[in-house]
Each structure stands twice: as structure tokens, then as C-alpha cells.
C-alpha positions as CSV (number, residue, x, y, z in Angstrom):
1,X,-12.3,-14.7,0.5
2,X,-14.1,-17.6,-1.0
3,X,-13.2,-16.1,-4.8
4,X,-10.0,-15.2,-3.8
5,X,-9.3,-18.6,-2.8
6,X,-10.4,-19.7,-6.5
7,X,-8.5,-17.1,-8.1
8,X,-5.6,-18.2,-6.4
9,X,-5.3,-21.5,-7.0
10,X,-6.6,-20.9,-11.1
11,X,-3.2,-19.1,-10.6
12,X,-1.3,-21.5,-9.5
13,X,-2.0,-24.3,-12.3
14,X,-1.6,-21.4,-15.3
15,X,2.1,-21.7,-13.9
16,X,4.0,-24.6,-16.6
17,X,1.4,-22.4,-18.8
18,X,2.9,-19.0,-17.9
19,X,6.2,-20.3,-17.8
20,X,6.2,-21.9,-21.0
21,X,5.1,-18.7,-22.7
22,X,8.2,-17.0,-20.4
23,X,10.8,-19.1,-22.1
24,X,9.1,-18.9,-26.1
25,X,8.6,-15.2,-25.9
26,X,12.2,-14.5,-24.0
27,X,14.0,-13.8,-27.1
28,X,15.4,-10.4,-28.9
29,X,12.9,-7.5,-30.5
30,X,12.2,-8.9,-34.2
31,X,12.9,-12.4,-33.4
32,X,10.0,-15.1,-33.7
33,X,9.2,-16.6,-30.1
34,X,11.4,-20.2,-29.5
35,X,9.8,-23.2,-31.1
36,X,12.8,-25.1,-30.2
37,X,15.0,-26.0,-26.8
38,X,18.2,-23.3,-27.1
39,X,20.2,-25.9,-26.0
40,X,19.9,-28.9,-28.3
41,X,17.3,-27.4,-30.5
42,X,15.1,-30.4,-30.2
43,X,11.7,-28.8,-30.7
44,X,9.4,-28.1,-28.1
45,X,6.2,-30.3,-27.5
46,X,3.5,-29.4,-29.6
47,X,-0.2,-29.6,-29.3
48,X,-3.1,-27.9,-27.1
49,X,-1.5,-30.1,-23.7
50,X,2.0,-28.7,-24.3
51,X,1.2,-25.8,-21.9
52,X,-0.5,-27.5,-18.5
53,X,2.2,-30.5,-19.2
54,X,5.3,-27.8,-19.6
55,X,7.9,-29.1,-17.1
56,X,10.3,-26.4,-17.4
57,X,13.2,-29.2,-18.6
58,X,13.9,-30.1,-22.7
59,X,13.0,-33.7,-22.7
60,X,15.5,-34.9,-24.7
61,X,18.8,-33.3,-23.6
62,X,17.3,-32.4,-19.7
63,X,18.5,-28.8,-19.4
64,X,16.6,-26.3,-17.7
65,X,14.0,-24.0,-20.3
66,X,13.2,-21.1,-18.6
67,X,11.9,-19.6,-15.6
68,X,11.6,-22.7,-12.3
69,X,7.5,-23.6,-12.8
70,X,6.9,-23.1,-8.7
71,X,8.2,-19.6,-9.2
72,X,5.9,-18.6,-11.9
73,X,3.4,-20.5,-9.9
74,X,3.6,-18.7,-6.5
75,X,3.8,-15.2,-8.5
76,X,0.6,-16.3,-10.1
77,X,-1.3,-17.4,-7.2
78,X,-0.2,-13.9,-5.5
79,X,-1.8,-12.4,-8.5
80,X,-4.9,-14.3,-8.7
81,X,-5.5,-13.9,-4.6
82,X,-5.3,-10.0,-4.6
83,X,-7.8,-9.7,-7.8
84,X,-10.2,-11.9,-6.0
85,X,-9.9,-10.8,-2.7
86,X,-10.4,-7.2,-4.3
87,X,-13.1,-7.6,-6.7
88,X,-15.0,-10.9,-5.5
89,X,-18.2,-11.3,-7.3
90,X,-17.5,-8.1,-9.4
91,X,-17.8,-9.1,-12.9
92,X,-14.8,-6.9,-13.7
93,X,-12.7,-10.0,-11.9
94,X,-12.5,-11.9,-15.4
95,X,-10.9,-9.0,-17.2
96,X,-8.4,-8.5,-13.9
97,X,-7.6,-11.9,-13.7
98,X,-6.4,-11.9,-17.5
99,X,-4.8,-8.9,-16.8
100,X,-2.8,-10.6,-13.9
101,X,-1.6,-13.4,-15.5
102,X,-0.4,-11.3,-18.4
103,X,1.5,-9.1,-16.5
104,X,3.2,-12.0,-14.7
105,X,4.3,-13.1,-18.1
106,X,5.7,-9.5,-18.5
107,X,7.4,-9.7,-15.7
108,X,9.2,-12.8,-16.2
109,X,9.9,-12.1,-20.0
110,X,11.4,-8.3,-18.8
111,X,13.6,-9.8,-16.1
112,X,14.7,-12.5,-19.1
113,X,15.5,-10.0,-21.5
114,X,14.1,-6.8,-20.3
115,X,11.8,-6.3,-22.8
116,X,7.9,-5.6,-22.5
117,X,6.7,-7.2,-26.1
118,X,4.0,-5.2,-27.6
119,X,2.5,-8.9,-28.5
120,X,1.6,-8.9,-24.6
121,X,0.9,-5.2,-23.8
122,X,-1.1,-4.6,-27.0
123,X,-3.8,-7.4,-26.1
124,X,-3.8,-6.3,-22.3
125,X,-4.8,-2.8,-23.0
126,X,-7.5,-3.9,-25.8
127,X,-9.1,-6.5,-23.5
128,X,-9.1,-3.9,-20.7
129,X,-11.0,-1.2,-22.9
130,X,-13.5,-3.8,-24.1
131,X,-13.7,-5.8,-20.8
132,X,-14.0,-3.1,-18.4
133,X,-16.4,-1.4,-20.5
134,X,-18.4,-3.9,-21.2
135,X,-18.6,-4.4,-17.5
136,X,-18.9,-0.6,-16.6
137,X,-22.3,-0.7,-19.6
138,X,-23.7,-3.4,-17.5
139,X,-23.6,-1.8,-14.5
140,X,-24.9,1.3,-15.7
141,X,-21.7,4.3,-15.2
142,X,-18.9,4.8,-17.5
143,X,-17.7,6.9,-14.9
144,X,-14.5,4.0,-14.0
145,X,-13.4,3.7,-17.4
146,X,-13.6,7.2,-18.2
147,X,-11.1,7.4,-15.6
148,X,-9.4,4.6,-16.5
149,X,-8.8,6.2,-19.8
150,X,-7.8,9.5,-18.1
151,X,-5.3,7.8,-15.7
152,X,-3.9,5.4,-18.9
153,X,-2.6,8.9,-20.4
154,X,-1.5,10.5,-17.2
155,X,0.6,7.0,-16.2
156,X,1.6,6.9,-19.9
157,X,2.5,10.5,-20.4
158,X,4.7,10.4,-17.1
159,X,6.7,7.7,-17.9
160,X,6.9,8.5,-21.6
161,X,8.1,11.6,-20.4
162,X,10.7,9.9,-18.2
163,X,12.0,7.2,-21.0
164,X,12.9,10.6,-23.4
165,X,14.7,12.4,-20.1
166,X,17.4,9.3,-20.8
167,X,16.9,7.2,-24.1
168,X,20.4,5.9,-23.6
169,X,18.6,2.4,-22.6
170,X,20.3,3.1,-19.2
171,X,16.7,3.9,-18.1
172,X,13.1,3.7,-18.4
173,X,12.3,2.2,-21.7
174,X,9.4,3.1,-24.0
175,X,8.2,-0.3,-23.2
176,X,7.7,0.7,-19.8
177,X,5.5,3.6,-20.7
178,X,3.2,1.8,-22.2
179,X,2.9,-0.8,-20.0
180,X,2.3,2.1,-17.0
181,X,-0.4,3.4,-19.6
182,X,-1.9,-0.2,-19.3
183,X,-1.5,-0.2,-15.8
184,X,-3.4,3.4,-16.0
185,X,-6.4,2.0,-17.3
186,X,-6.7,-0.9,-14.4
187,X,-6.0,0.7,-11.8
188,X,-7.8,4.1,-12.7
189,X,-10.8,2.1,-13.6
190,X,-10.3,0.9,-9.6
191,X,-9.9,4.7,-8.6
192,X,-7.7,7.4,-8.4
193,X,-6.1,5.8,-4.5
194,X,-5.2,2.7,-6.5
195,X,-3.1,4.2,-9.3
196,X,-1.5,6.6,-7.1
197,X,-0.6,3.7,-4.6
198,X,0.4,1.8,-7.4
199,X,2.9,3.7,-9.2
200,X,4.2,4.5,-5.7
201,X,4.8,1.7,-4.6
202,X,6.6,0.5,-7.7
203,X,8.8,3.2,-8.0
204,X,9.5,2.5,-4.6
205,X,10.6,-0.4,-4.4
206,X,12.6,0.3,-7.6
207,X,14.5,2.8,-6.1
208,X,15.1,0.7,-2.9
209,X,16.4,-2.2,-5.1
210,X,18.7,-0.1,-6.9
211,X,20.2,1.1,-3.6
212,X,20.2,-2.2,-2.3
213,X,22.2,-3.5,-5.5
214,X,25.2,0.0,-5.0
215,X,25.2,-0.6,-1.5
216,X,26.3,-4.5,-2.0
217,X,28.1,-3.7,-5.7
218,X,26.3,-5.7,-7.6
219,X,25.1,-2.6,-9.0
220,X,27.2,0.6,-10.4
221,X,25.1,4.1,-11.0
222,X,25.3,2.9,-15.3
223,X,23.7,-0.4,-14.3
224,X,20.5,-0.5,-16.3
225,X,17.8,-1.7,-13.7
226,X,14.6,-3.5,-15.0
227,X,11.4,-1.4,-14.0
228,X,8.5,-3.3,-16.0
229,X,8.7,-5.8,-12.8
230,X,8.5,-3.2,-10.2
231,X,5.5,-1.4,-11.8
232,X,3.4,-4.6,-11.9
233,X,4.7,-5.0,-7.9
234,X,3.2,-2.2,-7.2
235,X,-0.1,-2.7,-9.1
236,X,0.0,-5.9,-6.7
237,X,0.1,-4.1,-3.3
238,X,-2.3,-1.6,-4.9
239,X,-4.6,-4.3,-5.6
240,X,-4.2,-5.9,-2.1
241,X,-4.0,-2.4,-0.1
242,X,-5.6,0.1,-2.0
């Protein structure tokens, strides 16, 4: 509980961090992340303190950049708490804990523009490979990221598989395949419960929202609906439950 604790609250002050990167890398496919407000187009503070000091407001016209800061923040903490509670003293926890943050900046920058930048997914995969393996040499059995490796194709595959069914962009997204084939390789690497819980639970509470959203007609059945959030949900309440 003691790590979890730390994790938690590491989460909470990566949040004007996280939500800075939000708002830069919330733009169009092909399109350099924002350098300036897209308001005034003053430019956004520069140097190595612009992240920790990000207040989600342009400082000179005042308008609000982005995701709120406390909202990133809690999503962060919830992050950080389940890998610690989960892995504790586990040296694996660094490579989770990079792996959370990141997919809290997917899930922000999805529900922005619903996209799943490669720029993100791409480094989250390679640090899992080299992290967790690194990890699983020190301790002696490859067997968790041989499996990780094995559930990265399965998750992958499934959803690949899905995206082709309708490439209309009224569903799943290529995006969201490989980010499921990133969440494959965590949550395999935990064992097979955790990825089945995992993309469970997101697709459940997917298809709840979705009903949810006809019910109240917010929605219609050629409403896209963003999944990249829900699959990282459910890696969440496989981390926590699993």
C-alpha cells in the first residue's frame, strides 16, 4: 500500500505535465503538435519548467488550453495507485508506471480528437519489450514476456480484425488495434486473467456507454464512439482486480 501511495501521488503532480502534452499533441494526423495557444497564437512557455508550471490557461489572452489540470490529475493518480498497489516492490513497477501515464495521455488526446498517435503508442510498446524484459532477465524466466508477446498479437489481431469488419471510421480504428496490441503485452506479461479481464471490461463498458448515449439521444447507431479510452479503463480495473 506504501508504493501505491507513492505511485499515486507521482501521478498526481505529472498532471499540468500530462495535460500540457494533451493539448500540444491534440491536433489532426500529419500536423506538428501546438507550439502556440489556438486562440491568440501567442506561443506557449518554453523551457524544461513549462510542463510542472502548465496551468491549463494561455497567459496572455486567459482562455482555457486543453484538458482541466485536476482531471488529468485524478486520472493519473488512479493510474499510478493500481500499478503500485499491484506490483509494489516488483521492479516491473517503473516500466508500468510509464506505461500508465502514457496511456492517460492517450486517452485524453483520443477523447480530443480521437486519435491514438503512433508518436505515443510506438514508444509504449518499445519500452515495454525492453523494460519488461529487462526485468523478466533479472528475475530469471522469460516466461511473462513470452506471453506478453503472445497476448500483444492475439489483442492486436482481434481488434485489427474488428477495425477491417467496418473501415468506414464509424468504428474501431487501426489505432485502436495497436494500442490493444500494446495493451497485450502488459497485461499478458501480468497473465493471461489480466488481459482477458482487461479487454472485457473495456468492451464493456463501451458497449454500456454507447447504450447509455441511444437511450438519452445524444447518441444515433452512426455515432462514431471513441474506444481507445475504454480499452485503457479496462486495463485499469484489470490492474486493480485482476
Amino acid at each position: 500500500m506504501d508504493v501505491a501511495v507513492v505511485t499515486a501521488l507521482v501521478g498526481a503532480l505529472s498532471g499540468p505535465a500530462l495535460a500540457r502534452g494533451a493539448y500540444q499533441m491534440s491536433v489532426d494526423a500529419g500536423t506538428p503538435a501546438r507550439q502556440r495557444c489556438g486562440h491568440c497564437c501567442e506561443p506557449l512557455p518554453a523551457g524544461w519548467a513549462r510542463f510542472g508550471l502548465w496551468t491549463g490557461r494561455c497567459g496572455h489572452c486567459r482562455d482555457a488550453l486543453g484538458p482541466r489540470i485536476w482531471l488529468v490529475a485524478i486520472a493519473a493518480a488512479a493510474a499510478g495507485f493500481a500499478v503500485g498497489l499491484r506490483l509494489g516492490n516488483d521492479p516491473a513497477v517503473l516500466t508500468f508506471l510509464a506505461f500508465a501515464f502514457g496511456g492517460v495521455l492517450l486517452a485524453f488526446i483520443d477523447l480530443a480528437v480521437r486519435r491514438l498517435p503512433d508518436q505515443l503508442t510506438a514508444p509504449l510498446a518499445v519500452l515495454g519489450l525492453v523494460g519488461l524484459s529487462t526485468t523478466a532477465y533479472l528475475n530469471r524466466d522469460m516466461t511473462p514476456v513470452l506471453r506478453g508477446l503472445i497476448a500483444a498479437a492475439l489483442a492486436g489481431g482481434l481488434f485489427l480484425a474488428l477495425a477491417l469488419i467496418r473501415p468506414d471510421g464509424d468504428g474501431m480504428g487501426l489505432g485502436d488495434a495497436k494500442l490493444a496490441a500494446v495493451l497485450g503485452l502488459y497485461l499478458g506479461y501480468l497473465g493471461w486473467g489480466d488481459l482477458t479481464l482487461g479487454i472485457l471490461a473495456g468492451s464493456a463498458a463501451a458497449s454500456v456507454f454507447g447504450l447509455v448515449m441511444l437511450r438519452t439521444g445524444r447518441m444515433d447507431r452512426k455515432s462514431a464512439l471513441t474506444y481507445g479510452p475504454f480499452l485503457l479503463l479496462g486495463a485499469l480495473v484489470a490492474m486493480l482486480v485482476g
